[in-house]
Structures are given as C-alpha cells and as structure tokens.
C-alpha positions in Angstrom: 0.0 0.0 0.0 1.8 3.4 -1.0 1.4 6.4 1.4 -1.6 8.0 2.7 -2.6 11.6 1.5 -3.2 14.4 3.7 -5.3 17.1 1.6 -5.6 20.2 2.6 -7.7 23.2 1.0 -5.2 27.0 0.7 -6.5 30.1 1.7 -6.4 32.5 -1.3 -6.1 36.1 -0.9 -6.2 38.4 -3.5 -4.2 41.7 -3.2 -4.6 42.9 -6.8 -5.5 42.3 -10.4 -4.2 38.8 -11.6 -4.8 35.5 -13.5 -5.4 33.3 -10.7 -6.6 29.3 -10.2 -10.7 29.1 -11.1 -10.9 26.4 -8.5 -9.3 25.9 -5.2 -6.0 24.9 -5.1 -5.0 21.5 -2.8 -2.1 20.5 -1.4 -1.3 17.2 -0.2 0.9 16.0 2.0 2.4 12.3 2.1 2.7 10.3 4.2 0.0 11.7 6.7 1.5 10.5 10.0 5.3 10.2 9.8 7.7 9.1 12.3 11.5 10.2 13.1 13.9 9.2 10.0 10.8 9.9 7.3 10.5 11.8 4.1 8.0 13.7 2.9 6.5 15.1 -0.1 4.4 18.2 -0.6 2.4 18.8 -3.5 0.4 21.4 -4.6 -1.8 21.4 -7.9 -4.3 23.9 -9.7 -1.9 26.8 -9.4 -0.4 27.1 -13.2 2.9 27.1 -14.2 3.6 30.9 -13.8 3.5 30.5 -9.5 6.2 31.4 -8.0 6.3 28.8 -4.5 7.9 28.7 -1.7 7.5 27.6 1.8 9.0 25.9 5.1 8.3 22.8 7.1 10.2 20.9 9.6 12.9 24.4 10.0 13.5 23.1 6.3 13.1 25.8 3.2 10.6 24.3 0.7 11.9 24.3 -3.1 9.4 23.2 -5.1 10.0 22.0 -8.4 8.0 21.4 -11.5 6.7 17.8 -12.0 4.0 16.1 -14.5 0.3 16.8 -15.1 0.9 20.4 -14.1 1.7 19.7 -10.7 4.6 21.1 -7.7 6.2 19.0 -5.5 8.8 20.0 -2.6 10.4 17.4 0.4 10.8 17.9 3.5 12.5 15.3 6.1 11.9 14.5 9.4 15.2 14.0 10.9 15.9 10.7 13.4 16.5 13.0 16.3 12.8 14.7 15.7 10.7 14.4 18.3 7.2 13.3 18.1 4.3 16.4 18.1 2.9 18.8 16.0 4.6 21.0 13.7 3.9 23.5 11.0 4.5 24.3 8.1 3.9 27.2 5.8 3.3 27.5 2.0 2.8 30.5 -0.3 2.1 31.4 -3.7 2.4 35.0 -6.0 1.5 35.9 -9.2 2.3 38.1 -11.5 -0.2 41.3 -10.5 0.0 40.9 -6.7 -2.7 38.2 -6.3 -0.7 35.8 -3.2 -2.3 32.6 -1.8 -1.3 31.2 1.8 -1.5 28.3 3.7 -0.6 27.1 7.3 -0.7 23.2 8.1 0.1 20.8 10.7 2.2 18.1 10.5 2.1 15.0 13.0 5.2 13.5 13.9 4.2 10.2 15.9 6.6 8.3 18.2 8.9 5.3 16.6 11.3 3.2 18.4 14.5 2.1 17.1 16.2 -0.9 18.7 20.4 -0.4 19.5 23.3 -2.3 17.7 26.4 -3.4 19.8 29.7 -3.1 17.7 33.0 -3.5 17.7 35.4 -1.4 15.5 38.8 -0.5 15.5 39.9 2.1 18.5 41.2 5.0 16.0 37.2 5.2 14.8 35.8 5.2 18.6 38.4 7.8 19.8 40.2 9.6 17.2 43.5 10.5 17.5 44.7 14.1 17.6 45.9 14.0 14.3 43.3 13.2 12.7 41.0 16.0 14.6 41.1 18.7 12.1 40.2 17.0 9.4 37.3 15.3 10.4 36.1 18.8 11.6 36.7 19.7 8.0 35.0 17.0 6.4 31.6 17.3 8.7 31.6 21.1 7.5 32.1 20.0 4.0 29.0 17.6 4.1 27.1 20.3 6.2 27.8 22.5 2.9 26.6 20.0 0.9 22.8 19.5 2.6 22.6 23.5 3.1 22.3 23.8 -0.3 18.8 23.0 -2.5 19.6 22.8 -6.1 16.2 25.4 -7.4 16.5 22.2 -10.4 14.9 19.0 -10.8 17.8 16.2 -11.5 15.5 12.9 -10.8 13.2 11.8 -13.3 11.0 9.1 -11.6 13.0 6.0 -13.0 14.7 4.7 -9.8 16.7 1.8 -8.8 17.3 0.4 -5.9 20.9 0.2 -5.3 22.2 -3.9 -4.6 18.6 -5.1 -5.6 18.1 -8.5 -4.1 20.0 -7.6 -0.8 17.8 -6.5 2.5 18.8 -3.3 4.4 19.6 -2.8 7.7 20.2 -0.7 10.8 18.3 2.2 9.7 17.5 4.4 12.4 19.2 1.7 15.0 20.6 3.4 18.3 24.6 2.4 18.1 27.1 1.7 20.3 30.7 1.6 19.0 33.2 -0.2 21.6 31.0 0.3 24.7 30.3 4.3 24.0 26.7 5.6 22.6 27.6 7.7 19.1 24.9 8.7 16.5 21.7 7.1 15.3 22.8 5.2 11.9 21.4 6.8 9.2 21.9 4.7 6.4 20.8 0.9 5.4 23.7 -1.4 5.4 23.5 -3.9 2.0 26.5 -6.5 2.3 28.1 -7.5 0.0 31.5 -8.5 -1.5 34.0 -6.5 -1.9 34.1 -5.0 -5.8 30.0 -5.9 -6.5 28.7 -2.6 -8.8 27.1 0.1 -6.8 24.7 1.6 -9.4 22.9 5.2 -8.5 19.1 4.7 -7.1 18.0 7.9 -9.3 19.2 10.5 -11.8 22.1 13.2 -10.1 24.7 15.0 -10.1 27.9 13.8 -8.4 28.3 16.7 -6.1 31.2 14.9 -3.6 33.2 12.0 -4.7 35.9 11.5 -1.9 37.8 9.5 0.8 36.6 10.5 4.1 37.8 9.6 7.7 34.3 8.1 8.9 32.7 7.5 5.4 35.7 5.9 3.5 35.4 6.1 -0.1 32.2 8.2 -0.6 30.0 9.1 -3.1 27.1 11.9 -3.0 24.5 12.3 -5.2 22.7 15.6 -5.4 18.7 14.9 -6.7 17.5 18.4 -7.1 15.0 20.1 -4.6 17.2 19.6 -1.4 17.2 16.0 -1.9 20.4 13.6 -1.6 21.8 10.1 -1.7 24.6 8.7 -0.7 27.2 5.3 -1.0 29.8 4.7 2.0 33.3 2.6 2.6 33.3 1.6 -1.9 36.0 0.3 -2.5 36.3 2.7 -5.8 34.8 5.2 -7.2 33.8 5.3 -10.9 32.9 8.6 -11.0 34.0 12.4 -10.8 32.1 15.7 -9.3 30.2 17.4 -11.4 29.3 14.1 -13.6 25.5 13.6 -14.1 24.2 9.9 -13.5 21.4 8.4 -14.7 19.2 5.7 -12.1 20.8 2.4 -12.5 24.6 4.1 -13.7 27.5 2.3 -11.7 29.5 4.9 -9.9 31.8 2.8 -7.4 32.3 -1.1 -5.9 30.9 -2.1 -2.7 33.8 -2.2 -0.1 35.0 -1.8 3.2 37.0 1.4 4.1 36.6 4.0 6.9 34.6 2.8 9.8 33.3 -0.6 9.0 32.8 -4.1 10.8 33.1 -6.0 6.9 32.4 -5.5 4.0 28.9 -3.8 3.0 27.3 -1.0 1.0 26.0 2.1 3.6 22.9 3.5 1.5 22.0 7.1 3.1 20.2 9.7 2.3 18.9 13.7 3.4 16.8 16.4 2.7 18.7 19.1 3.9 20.1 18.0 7.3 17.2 15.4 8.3 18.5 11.9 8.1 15.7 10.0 6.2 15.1 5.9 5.2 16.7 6.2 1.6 14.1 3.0 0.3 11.2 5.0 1.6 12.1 8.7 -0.1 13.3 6.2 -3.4 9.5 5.6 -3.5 8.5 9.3 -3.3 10.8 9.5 -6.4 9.7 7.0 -8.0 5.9 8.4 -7.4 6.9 11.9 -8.8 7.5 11.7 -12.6 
C-alpha cells in the first residue's frame, strides 16, 4: 500500500488584479502520519505554471519543483533526532499582479522506536587520534555545505533503482554503540556485500562529492535536485567524478569496506537538507513523482 494523503484546502487572498486558479488549489501532503527518520513530499496542484512557490516545514526551506500533469512538489524530512508532536509548516504562492495565496498546516510527527546495535570497531574510529581532529572537523563542515544547499532544479526523473537489488537493508534508524560508547543514530541501510559488487545510483544526479573521508571511506554523493540527496559509504572505488550527471541504474563505485566498517557492506543514506531519512522510503517518493 503506498502512502496515505493528507489534503488540505489553501487560503487565497487576492491583493490585486491577476490570472489566478478558477478552482481551489490542494495540497497534499504524504505520508500523513510520519515518524522520526521519514521523508515527505508536498504537493500542490491547480496553481499554473507561472506560481512562483515557496515555503517551510520541519525548519526546512521548501523548493518546489515542476513535475508532471501540471503539478509542484517539494520534500521535507523529518530528521531521526525529531521528536514526536505537531509541527507547522507554511506554503505560499504569487503571481504576477499581486494576487498571493497562503497556507498554514500541521504536520504529526508520531513516536517510533529504534532498537540499539552493539559493535566492535577498531579504536582509531571510537576515539580519534589528535591527528586526525582537524580533518574530520573539516570534512563534517564540508557535508554540512553540501545539505545546506537546495539545487532550485529538478535532477531525478521518476526512474529509480534500488541500489544492490536483491540484498535486504539494515540498521536504519538503529541506536549504536561503537566499543561500549553511545555515538549517533545510523542513518543509512547497510546492504552486504562482497567486496568490488557494482554500486549503481538509485535515481538520476549530479555527483556533487566523490571522496575519501575519515568516517565514510570512499564516498560518493548524489545531489537529486530540490534539497534531496543520496549517498554510497566505505566503496571500495569510485567510478565517478564531481560534477558528472548519473542516470538511475549508472554504476558509480564497488561495494567495499574502508573507513569505519565491521566487513564489507554497502551504507545507502540519504537527506533532505540536514534530516537523516530511510533512503528506500524517499526512493518511492521519487519514483511516485514523474
């Protein structure tokens, strides 16, 4: 069953002469209920093409984005760390003439609890040395640079692929404890798999970060358009360069095992803006927006 549908009727107010919508507009919000680690998409139809949109939810800026049958669609995430309530967001439209439509919903964020993982990893990734401080400070600003920025451009299509098809995900969301000490929720799935099996991209991108970091080994990052990200961990190569578009189903690096990793595997991650969001679930949103 996909996603339920929250829709919710816009106020319009008119502050001067302009072609506006003959009939209300909607927007709908999916799914209706979500829990910490969730993405959402917001669209809005009966507006036109000439709208200028924008909007916030979740402290996220909206980017809405032009999509099929006349439609606009913008994601939001709600981050693991999120917790449960209500929360609003905000959407508004202008025309050309003055005429400005606004809306104010509510968006329930209901409880979910994630079980914790014991593991055991080598010391230098529990309790970095020294040496290695500054840059992993300037790595986590690099990837904080990275999900501050919503590309105003649509780069998926709707054709999606799920990255090591056949192979179940893990961990997402799971509480982790590295060595006896608490870190970070994981916010990834974990596919294993041997070492040099093709990592193909789950929808169309552009590689904005192909690197070796500390935590992350060989990374790649996938920028979808709207706010909207994916990402590969600890390849073992990387087939592609920055600034390369993909297609869904391209091969851009081997599964393998570097940076902070108890074998080899395949972490699958992805974001809207800063929230930390099950990749398989937003790969459906996708897939649901052509």
């Amino acid at each position: 069953m996909g996603p339920r549908l929250l829709v919710l009727g816009l106020a319009l107010f008119s502050c001067g002469p302009a072609t506006v919508p003959a009939a209300m507009p909607a927007i709908k919000v999916a799914p209706e209920r979500p829990a910490p680690g969730t993405a959402l998409r917001i669209t809005i139809s009966g507006v036109g093409a000439d709208a200028r949109l924008q909007g916030t939810a979740l402290e996220t800026d909206l980017v809405f984005l032009r999509g099929a049958g006349g439609t606009w669609a913008a994601f939001a995430g709600v981050d693991l760390d999120t917790p449960p309530g209500v929360y609003t967001f905000r959407v508004s439209a202008e025309w050309d003439g003055g005429a400005t439509l606004e809306h104010a919903g509510e968006i329930t964020v209901v409880a979910k609890d994630y079980p914790t993982e014991q593991l055991k990893v080598a010391a230098k990734y529990v309790e970095p040395p020294p040496a290695v401080a500054e840059r992993i400070a300037r790595e986590s600003a690099d990837l904080k640079q990275i999900w501050a920025r919503a590309t105003p451009e649509r780069m998926y299509d709707g054709a999606t692929l799920r990255p090591l098809a056949g192979v179940p995900g893990r961990n997402f969301g799971r509480r982790r404890v590295f060595n006896g000490k608490p870190r970070s929720p994981h916010s990834g799935a974990d596919l294993a798999a041997p070492v040099g099996t093709p990592v193909p991209a789950a929808a169309r991108g552009r590689v904005v970060l192909a690197r070796e970091l500390y935590f992350s080994g060989n990374l790649v990052v996938l920028d979808h358009g709207g706010g909207v990200y994916t990402l590969y961990a600890h390849l073992s190569r990387m087939d592609v360069s920055e600034g390369t578009i993909v297609a869904a189903g391209e091969i851009i690096g081997q599964v393998g095992a570097t940076g902070r990793v108890t074998g080899p595997h395949l972490h699958w991650g992805a974001r809207i803006g800063e929230a930390r969001v099950d990749p398989g679930r937003l790969l459906e949103l996708l897939a649901g927006d052509r």
